[in-house]
C-alpha positions in Angstrom: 128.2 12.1 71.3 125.3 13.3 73.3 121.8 13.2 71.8 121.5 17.3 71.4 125.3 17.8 70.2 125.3 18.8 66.4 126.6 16.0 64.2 129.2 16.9 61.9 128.6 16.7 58.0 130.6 13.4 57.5 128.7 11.5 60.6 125.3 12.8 58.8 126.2 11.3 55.8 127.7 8.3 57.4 124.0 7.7 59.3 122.3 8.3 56.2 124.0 5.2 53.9 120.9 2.4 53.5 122.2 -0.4 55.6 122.6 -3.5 52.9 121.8 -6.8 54.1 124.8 -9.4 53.7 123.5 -11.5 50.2 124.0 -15.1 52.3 120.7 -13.0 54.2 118.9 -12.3 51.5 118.3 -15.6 50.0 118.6 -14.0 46.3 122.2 -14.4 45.5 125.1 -15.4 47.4 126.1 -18.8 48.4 123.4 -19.8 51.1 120.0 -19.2 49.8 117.1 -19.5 51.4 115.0 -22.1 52.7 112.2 -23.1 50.6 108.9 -22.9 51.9 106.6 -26.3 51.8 103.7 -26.4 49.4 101.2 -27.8 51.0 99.4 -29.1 47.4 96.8 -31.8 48.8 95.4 -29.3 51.6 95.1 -26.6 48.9 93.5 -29.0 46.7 91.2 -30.2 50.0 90.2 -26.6 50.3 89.5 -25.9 46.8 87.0 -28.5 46.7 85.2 -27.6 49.8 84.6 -24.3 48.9 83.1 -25.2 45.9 80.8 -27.6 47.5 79.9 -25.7 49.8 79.1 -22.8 47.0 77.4 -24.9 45.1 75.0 -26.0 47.9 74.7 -21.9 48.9 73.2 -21.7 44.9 71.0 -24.8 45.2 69.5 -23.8 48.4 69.0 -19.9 47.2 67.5 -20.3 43.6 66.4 -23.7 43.2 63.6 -25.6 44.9 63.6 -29.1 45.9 60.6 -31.4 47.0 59.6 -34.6 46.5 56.3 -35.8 44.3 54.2 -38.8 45.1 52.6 -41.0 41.7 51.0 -43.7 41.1 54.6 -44.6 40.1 56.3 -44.1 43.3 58.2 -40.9 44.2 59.9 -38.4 42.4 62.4 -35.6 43.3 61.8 -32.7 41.8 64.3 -29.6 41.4 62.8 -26.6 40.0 64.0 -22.9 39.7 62.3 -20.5 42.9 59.4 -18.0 41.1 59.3 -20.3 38.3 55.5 -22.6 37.1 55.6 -26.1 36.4 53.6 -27.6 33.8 51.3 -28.3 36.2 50.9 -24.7 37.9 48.1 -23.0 38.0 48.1 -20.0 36.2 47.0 -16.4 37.9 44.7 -14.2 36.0 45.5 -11.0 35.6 42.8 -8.6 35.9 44.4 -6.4 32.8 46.4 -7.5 29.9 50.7 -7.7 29.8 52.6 -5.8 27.0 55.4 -7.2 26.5 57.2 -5.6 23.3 58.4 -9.1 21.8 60.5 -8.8 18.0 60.6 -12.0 16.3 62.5 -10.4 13.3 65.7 -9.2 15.7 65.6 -11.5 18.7 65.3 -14.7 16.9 67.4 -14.4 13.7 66.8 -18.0 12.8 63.1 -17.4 12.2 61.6 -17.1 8.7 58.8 -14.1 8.0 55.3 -15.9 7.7 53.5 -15.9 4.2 50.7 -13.7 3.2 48.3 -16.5 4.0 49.8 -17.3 7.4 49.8 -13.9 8.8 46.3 -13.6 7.7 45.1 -16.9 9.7 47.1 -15.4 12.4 45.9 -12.1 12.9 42.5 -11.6 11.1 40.3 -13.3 14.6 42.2 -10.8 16.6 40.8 -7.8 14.2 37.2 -6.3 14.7 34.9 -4.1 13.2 33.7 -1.3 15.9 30.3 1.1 15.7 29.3 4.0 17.8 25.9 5.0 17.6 25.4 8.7 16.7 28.5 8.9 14.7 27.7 7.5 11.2 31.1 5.6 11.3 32.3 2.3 11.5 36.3 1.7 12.0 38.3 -1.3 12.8 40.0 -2.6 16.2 42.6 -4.9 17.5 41.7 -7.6 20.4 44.6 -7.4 23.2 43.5 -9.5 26.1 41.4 -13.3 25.9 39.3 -11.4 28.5 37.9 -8.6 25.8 40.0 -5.4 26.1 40.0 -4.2 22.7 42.2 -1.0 21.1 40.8 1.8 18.6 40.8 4.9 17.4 39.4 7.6 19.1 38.0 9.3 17.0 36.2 6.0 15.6 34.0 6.1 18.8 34.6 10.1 19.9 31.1 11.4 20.3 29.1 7.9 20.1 26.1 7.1 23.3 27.2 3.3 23.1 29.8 1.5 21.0 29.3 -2.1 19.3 31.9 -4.8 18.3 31.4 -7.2 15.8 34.0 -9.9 15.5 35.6 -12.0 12.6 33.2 -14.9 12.8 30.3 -12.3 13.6 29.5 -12.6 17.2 28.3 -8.9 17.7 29.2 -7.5 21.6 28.4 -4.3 23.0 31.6 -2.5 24.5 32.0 0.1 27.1 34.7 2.7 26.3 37.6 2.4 29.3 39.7 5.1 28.7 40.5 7.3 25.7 43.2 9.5 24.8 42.1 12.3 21.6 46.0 13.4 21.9 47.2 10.2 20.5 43.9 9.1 19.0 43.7 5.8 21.3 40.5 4.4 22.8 40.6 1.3 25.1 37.3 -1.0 24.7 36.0 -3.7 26.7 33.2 -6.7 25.7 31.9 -8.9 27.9 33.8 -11.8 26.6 36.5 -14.4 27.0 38.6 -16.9 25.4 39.7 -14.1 22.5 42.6 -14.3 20.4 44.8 -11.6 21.2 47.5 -9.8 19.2 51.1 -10.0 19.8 52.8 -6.4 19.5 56.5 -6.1 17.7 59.1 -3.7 18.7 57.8 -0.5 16.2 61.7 0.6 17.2 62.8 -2.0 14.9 61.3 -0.8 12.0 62.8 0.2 8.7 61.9 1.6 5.0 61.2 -0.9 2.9 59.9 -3.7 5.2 57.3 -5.8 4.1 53.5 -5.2 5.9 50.2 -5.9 5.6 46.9 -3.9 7.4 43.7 -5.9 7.9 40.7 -3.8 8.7 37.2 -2.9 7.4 37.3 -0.4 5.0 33.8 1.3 4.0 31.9 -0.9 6.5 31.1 -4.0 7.8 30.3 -5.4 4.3 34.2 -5.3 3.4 35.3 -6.5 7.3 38.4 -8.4 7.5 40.2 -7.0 4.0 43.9 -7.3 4.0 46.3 -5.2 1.8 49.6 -5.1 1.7 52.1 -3.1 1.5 56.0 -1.9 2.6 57.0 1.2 5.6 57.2 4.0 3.4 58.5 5.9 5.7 59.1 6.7 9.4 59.2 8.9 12.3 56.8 11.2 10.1 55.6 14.6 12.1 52.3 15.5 11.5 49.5 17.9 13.1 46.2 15.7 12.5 42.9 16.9 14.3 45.7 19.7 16.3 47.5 17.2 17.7 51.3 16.8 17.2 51.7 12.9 16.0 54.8 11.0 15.0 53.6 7.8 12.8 54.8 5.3 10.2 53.9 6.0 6.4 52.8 3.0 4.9 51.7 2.6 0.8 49.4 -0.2 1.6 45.9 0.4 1.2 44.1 2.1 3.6 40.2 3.7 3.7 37.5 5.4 6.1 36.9 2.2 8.1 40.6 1.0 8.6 41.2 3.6 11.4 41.9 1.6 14.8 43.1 -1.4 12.9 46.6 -3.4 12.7 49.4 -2.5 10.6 51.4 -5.6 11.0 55.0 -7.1 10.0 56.0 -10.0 8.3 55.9 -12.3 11.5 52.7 -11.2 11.9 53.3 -8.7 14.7 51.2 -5.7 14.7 53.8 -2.7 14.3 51.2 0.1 14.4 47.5 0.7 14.8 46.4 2.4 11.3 45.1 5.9 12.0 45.0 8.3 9.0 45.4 8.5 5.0 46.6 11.5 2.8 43.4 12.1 0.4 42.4 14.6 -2.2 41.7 17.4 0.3 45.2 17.5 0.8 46.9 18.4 -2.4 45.4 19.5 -5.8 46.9 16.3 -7.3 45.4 13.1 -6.8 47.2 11.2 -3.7 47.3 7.2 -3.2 49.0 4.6 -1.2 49.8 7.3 1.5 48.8 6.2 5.2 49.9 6.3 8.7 49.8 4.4 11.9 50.7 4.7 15.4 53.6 3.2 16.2 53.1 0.0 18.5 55.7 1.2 21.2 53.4 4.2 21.2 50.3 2.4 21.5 51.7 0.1 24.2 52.8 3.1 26.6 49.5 4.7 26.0 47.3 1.6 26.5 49.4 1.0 29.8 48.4 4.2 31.4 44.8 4.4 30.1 44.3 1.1 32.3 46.4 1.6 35.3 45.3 5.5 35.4 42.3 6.2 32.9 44.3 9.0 31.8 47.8 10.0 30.1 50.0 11.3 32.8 52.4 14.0 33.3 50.4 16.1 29.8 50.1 19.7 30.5 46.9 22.1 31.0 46.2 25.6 31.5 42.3 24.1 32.2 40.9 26.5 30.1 39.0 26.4 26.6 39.4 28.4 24.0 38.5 28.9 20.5 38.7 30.8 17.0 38.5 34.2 16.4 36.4 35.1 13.5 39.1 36.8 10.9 37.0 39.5 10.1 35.2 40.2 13.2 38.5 40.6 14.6 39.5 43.1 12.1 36.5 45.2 12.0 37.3 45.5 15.9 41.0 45.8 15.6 41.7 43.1 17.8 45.0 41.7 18.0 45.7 37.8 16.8 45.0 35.3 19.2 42.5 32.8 20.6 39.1 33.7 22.5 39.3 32.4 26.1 35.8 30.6 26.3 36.1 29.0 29.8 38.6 29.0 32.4 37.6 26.6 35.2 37.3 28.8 39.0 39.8 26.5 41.0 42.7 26.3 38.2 46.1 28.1 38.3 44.9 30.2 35.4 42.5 31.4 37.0 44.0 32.4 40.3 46.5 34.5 37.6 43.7 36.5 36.5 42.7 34.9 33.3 39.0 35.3 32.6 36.3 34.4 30.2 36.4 37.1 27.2 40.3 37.4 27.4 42.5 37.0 24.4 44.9 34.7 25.0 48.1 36.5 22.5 51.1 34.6 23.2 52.7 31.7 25.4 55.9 32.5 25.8 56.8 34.9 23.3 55.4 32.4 20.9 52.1 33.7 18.8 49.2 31.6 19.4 46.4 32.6 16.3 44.6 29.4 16.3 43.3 26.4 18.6 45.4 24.3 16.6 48.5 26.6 17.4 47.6 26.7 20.9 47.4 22.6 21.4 50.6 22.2 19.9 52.3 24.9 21.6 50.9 23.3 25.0 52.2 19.8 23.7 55.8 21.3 24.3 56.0 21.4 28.4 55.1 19.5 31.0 53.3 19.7 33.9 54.5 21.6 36.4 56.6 23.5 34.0 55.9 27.2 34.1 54.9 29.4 31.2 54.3 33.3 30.6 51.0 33.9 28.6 49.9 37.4 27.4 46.5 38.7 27.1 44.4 41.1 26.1 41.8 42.8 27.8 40.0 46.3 27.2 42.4 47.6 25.0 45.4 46.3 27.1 48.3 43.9 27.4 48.9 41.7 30.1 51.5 39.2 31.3 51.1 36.2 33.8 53.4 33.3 34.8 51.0 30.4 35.4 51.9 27.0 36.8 51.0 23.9 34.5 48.4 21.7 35.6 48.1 17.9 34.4 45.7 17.0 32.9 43.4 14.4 33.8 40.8 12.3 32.3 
């Protein structure tokens, strides 16, 4: 058959049968099987035992680190873990303090929650009374570092010309103010001081209703410095607009007054869980309100306190870098204005600015939201980040305008 002549149908389907190997081939049935292959067992073993050696030298050369120690007892080898400290380390200082979020209560279940007493002789030399001159008002803070940076409320020291700390045993410092944040209500303090007693911080995440706490603080002055109540979380995760910022705190019924602001809200293991920062009272409600308080929650207070020393200011908040304020209700009336805030400043090299924004606009609406109040306006502002872009409408000599305006951040 020549390679191009056309196969028939019975020599095609005689080519295309699978050509079976006799079984005596095979070595899987049949008479002969096959040979068996030698297992070399000790050379496998030899191998084996290499590679591990040689392994384990590759893991005691990489992350452990050996050297040898003179004593007056002769010499000693030494095998120690590379990037850890002996015992006999120095230890760096660091020019600002750690936080490390540590939760006794979760991560060691075999722990037992201190007594009243306990957490008292634990935390109370960490807690201090602070004073701003000018302000009439004394409030509480929390020591964080041995070296003297101290945490409070901002409005404890807001408006003050010089701030003074008074600790626990009475040693009286005078404190410059770091950073400060009004948003949050956080200032960051710092005495000329060392060997303080710091305050561990808990995991505020943790938290539950019904857990046991205690605030120590000075309510009502220095007279009553270092008063503890107690307390449980009454609730938390609670929204509320307080000086027209947008918070979310823990409720607490323990005892808090005017003097408490800037101190600890702490846990049973004597982790603080919050920095205390407002109470409910009178002017509030009609009826007669106890036993309801709030705190910033310690994985707040941590991320704040972080930036205010690394960048003196909360990043990534959004700013039209303008200021505005109130409209009088019935001046506004009387010269049928529409609702809105009163732009009082707008500063020349800001993106509002370049949009045509000017001083004596009415700022009407962000977008498509009414803004009738400063407090409205903050809040409405606490919604986007910077470089997010917003539409505002104003109003201008009996007009209505629109502008898309780039958000700033805000610094300082």
């Amino acid at each position: 058959m020549d390679e191009f002549t056309p196969m028939e149908p019975a020599e095609i389907l005689e080519v295309d049968k699978p050509v079976r190997l006799p079984p005596e081939e095979t070595g899987y049935y049949g008479t002969v099987p096959a040979p068996k292959k030698r297992r070399h067992v000790g050379l496998i073993v030899f191998l084996c035992v290499l590679l591990l050696a040689v392994g384990g030298i590759f893991v005691l050369v990489n992350f452990y680190e050996i050297r040898i120690e003179r004593s007056d007892d002769g010499y000693s080898v030494i095998v120690q873990r590379r990037g850890s400290r002996s015992a006999t380390s120095e230890k760096s200082e660091a020019n600002v303090p750690d936080f490390r979020l540590e939760n006794t209560q979760t991560s060691d279940t075999a722990s037992e929650p201190l007594s009243l007493q306990e957490i008292y002789q634990t935390v109370s030399p960490s807690v201090v009374a602070v004073s701003a001159d000018g302000t009439q008002s004394i409030g509480s803070g929390v020591v964080i570092s041995e070296d003297g940076y101290i945490v409070t409320s901002y409005h404890v020291v807001d408006g003050g010309t010089s701030v003074e700390v008074q600790l626990l045993d009475g040693d009286t410092y005078r404190a410059g103010v770091v950073a400060s944040d009004e948003v949050s209500d956080l200032a960051l303090l710092k005495v000329d001081a060392t060997g303080l007693t710091p305050v561990e911080f808990g995991d505020s995440d943790e938290v539950q209703v019904g857990d046991a706490v205690v605030a120590i603080g000075n309510p009502l002055g220095i007279e009553l410095s270092g008063t503890m109540t107690n307390g449980i979380i009454s609730a938390i995760n609670r929204n509320l607009d307080l000086n027209g910022s947008k918070m979310t705190l823990l409720q607490t019924n323990a005892a808090l007054n005017n003097g408490n602001s800037g101190g600890p809200l702490i846990n049973g293991y004597g982790q603080v869980i919050g920095i205390n920062t407002a109470k409910i009272n009178a002017n509030y409600s009609t009826a007669s309100v106890e036993g309801i308080g709030f705190a910033i929650p310690s994985n707040t207070v941590c991320s704040i306190v972080d930036e205010l020393l690394t960048s003196g200011y909360v990043s990534g908040r959004a700013t039209l870098r303008l200021s505005v304020a109130d409209m009088n209700e019935v001046q506004r009336v009387y010269l049928q204005l529409p609702k809105g805030v009163y732009v009082a400043e707008v500063a020349p090299n800001s993106n509002a600015y370049f949009a045509g924004i000017r001083y004596g606009d009415i700022l009407v609406s962000i977008d498509g939201a009414e803004i009738d109040s400063t407090d409205v306006y903050t809040n409405k502002l606490s919604e986007y980040s910077a470089g997010d872009t917003i539409q505002v409408v104003i109003y201008r000599n009996g007009a209505l305008w629109t502008a898309d305006i780039l958000l700033e951040e805000q610094v300082g």
